[in-house]
C-alpha positions in Angstrom: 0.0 0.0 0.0 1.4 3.8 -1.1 2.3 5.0 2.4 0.9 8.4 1.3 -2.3 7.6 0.4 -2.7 6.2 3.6 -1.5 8.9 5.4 -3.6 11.6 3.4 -6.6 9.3 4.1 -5.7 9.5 7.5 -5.2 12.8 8.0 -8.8 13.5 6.3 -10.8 11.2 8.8 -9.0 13.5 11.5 -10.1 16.8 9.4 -13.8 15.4 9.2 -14.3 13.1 12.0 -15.7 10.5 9.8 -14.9 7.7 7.6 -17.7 7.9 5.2 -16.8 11.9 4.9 -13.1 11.1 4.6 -14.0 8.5 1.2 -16.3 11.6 -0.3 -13.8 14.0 -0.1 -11.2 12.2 -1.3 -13.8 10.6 -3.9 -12.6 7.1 -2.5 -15.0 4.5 -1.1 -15.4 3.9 2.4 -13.6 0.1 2.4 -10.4 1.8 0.6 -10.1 4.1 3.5 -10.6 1.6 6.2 -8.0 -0.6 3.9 -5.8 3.1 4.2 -6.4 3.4 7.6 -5.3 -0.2 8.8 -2.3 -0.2 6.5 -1.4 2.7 7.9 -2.0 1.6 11.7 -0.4 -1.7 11.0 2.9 0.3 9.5 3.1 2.5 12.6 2.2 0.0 14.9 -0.6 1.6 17.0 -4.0 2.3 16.7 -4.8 5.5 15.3 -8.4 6.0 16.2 -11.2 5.0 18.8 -14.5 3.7 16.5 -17.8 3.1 17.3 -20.9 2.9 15.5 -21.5 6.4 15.4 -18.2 8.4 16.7 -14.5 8.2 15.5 -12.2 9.9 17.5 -8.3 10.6 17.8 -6.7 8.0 20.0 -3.2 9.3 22.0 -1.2 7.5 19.5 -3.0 9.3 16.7 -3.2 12.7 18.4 1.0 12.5 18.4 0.8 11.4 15.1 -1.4 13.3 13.5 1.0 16.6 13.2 4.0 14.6 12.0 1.7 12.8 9.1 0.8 16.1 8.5 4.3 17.6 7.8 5.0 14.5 6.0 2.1 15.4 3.5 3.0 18.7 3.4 6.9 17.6 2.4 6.1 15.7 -0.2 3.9 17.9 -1.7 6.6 20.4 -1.9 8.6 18.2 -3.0 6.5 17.5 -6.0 5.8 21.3 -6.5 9.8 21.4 -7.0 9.7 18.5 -9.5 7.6 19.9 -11.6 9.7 23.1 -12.3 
């Protein structure tokens, strides 16, 4: 699994606080972010979120995470932008 799609999907759920809101914005369906979301967990070792039936929330591991995912997006999108010139 591309590391960064994971980690984009990822960082969307956090943006959104949903799954389901995650797969529209990112026009994916809902199993490719859950598939994104337990790669992602399984690379880093730790559970990322607390689910339940109608809440997902931040767990401590993905609260640390989160900003470092972020900067990681945010790296190789510059990085990209730089490529292209």
């Amino acid at each position: 699994m591309d590391h960064l799609s994971a980690i984009r999907s990822f960082v969307e759920i956090a943006d959104k606080g949903s799954l389901t809101r995650a797969a529209e914005a990112l026009d994916l369906s809902r199993a490719m972010i859950s598939r994104h979301l337990e790669a992602l967990e399984q690379w880093l070792g730790a559970r990322l979120l607390h689910r339940t039936t109608r809440r997902v929330s931040l767990s401590e591991a993905g609260l640390e995470a989160l900003p470092r995912l972020r900067q990681m997006l945010e790296q190789a999108g510059a990085g990209g932008r730089q490529l292209a010139r």
